[in-house]
C-alpha positions in Angstrom: 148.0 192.9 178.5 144.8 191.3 179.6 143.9 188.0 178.2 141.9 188.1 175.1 140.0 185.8 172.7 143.4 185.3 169.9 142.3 187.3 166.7 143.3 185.5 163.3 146.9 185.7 162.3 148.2 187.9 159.7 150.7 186.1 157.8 153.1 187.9 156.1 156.1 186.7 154.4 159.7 188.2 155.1 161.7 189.9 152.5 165.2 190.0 152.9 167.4 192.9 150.8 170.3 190.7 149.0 173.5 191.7 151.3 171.4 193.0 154.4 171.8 190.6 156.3 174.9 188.5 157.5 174.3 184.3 156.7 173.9 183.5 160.4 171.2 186.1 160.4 169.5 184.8 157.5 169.7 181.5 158.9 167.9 182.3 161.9 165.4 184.1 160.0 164.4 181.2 157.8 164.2 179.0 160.8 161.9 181.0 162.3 159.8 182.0 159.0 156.5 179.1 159.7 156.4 181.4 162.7 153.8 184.1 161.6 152.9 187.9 162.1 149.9 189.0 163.1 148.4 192.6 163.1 148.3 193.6 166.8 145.6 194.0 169.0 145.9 197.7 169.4 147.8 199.0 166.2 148.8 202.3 167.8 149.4 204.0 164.4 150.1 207.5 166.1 152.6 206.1 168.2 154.8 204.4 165.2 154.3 207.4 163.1 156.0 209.5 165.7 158.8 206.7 166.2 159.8 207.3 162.6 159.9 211.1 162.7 162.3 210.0 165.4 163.9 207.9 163.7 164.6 210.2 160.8 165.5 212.8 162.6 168.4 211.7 164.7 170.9 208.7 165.7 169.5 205.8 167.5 172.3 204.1 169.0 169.3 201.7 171.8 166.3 200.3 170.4 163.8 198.8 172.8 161.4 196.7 171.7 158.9 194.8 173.4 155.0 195.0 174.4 153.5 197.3 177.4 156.6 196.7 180.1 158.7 198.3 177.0 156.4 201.1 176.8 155.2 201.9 180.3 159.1 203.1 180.2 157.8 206.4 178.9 154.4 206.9 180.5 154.5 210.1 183.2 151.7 209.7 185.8 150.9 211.6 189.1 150.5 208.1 191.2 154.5 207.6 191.8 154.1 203.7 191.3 153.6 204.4 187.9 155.7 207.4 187.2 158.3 205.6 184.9 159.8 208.3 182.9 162.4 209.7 185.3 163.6 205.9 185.2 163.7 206.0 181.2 165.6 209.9 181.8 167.5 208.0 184.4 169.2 205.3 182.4 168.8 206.0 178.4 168.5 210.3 178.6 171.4 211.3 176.1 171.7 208.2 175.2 170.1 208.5 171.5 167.5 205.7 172.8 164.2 204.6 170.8 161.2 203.2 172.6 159.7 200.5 170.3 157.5 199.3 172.8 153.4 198.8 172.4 150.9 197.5 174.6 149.4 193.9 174.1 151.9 192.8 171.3 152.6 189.5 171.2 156.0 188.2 169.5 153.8 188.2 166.5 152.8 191.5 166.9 156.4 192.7 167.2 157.5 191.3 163.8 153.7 192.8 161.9 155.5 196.2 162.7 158.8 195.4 161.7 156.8 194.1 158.3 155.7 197.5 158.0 158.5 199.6 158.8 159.3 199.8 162.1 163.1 199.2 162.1 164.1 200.9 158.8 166.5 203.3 158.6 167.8 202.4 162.0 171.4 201.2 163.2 171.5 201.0 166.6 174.9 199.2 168.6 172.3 197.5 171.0 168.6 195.8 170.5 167.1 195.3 173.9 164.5 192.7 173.2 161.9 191.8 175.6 158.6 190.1 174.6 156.1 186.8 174.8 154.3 187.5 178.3 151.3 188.2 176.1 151.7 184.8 173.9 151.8 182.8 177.2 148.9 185.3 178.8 146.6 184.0 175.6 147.5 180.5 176.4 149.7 179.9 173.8 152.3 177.3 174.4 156.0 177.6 175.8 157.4 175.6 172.0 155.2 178.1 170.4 155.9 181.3 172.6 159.7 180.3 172.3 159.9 179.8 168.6 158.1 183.2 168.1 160.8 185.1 170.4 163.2 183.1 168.3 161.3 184.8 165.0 161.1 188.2 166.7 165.0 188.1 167.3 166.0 186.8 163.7 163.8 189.4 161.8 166.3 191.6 163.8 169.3 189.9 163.3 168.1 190.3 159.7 167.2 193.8 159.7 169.8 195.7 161.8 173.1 192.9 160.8 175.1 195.2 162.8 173.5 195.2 166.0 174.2 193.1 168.9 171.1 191.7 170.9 170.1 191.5 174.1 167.4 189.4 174.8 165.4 189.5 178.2 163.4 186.4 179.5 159.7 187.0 180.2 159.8 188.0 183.5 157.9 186.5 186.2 154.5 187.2 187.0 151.4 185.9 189.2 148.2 185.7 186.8 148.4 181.7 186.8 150.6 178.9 187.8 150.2 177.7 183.8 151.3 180.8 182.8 154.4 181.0 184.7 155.3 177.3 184.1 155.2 178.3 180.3 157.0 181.9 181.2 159.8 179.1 183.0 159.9 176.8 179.5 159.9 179.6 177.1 163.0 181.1 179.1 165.0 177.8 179.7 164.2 177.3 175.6 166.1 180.3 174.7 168.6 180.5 177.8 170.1 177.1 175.4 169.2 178.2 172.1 171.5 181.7 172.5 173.5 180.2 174.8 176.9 179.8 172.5 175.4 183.3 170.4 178.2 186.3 169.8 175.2 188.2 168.9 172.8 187.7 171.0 172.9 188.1 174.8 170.0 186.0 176.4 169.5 187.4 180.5 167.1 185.9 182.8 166.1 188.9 184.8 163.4 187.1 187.0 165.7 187.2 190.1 165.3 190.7 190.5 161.9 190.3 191.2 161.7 187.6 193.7 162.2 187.4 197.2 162.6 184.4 199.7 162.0 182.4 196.1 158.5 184.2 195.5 157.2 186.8 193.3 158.2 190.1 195.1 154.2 191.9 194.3 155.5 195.4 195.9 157.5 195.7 193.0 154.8 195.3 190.6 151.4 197.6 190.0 148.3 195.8 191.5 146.3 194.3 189.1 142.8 192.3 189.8 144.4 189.5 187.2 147.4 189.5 188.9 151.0 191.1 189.1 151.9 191.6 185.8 153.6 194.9 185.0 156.1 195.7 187.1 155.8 199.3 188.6 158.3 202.4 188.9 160.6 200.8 191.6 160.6 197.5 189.8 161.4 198.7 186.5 164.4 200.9 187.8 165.8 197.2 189.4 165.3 195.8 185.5 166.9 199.0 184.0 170.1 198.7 186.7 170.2 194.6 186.2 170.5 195.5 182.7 172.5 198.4 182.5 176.2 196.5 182.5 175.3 195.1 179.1 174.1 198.3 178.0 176.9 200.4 179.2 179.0 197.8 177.8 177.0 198.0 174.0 177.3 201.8 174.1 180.8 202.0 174.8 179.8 204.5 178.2 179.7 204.8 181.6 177.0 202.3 183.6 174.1 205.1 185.2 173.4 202.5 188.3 173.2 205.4 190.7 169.9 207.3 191.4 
């Protein structure tokens, strides 16, 4: 998710099937519609292709979909700080789980793949939803970051009516002051905006990584720019602050021990 001159925007226009989608869905889609798609930086067409063979092929019952913090959830590595997939076999093994996340998408990223495709044919109980570090890492600002979240979460309200959503605020990070003032903004936007949903859950998981009131860096992988990306230990702490509203979604035992 390094910073990156913004590439044009590919704006695409939603289409809704008649009786999809519930009217508080299609509400919050049309509010969020001036918000538009843009092809992502790093299109990954391998990855979605096997997503829908996946898809296709068995139940999903947990979607995740974000940017690289989504999908470092799968990556196996011989440096232990950045072995995540015995967390992701930890937490969602058995669990009929769909990793929807892809490196350097921004919100606008996220809803170019769901133009093409990427949620069809699913119907999970529980959409895990966290993105917008990389709007805020371009320089975007914390009304536009927000409002694109806000797009990003009614194209799924939209497209899987049955699913309830948890959304996860950008967590913190230490690239830049400006960028974690925006990270605060965008988060206090949509702690208020979902804050009297049924649908959507919004959780601030920022806590987990700070200590004493600061950004916690041994929980993150070191990065020249700056702690970004949290690394194996940190994104276990995510998985178990989450896992009460998962367990809860799924109708099954929390997996908070090792």
């Amino acid at each position: 998710m390094r910073t990156l001159r913004l590439l044009p925007g590919l704006v695409l226009t939603a289409l809704l099937l008649a009786g999809c989608a519930t009217p508080q869905a299609v509400a919050e889609h049309g509010a969020a519609a001036a918000v538009a798609a843009e092809r992502p930086f790093f299109v990954q067409p391998e990855r979605m292709a096997a997503k829908r063979v996946i898809a296709a092929t068995a139940p999903v019952y947990l979607v995740f979909i974000g940017d690289s913090i989504t999908q470092n959830f799968e990556k196996q590595s011989a440096i232990a700080a950045e072995n995540y997939k015995p967390v992701w076999d930890r937490f969602y093994g058995g669990r009929h789980a769909l990793n929807l996340g892809y490196g350097m998408d921004t919100t606008g990223a996220a809803r170019w793949r769901f133009s093409e495709g990427e949620l069809d044919g699913l119907a999970p109980k529980l959409a895990v939803v966290l993105i917008g570090t990389n709007d805020t890492n371009l320089g975007r600002s914390a009304e536009a970051t927000a409002a694109g979240v806000e797009a990003v979460v009614g194209d799924i309200r939209a497209r899987l009516p049955k699913a309830k959503t948890l959304l996860i605020g950008i967590l913190p990070s230490g690239r830049s002051a400006a960028k974690s003032k925006a990270d605060r903004e965008v988060n206090a936007r949509l702690a208020m905006r979902y804050a009297q949903s049924d649908a959507v859950t919004y959780f601030d998981a920022g806590s987990v990584f700070l200590k004493g009131g600061k950004l916690d860096t041994s929980l993150y992988v070191a990065e020249a720019e700056g702690a970004l990306h949290p690394d194996a230990r940190g994104q276990a702490a995510l998985a178990a602050a989450i896992e009460p509203f998962i367990a809860k979604a799924l109708g099954d035992r929390a997996r908070n021990g090792p």
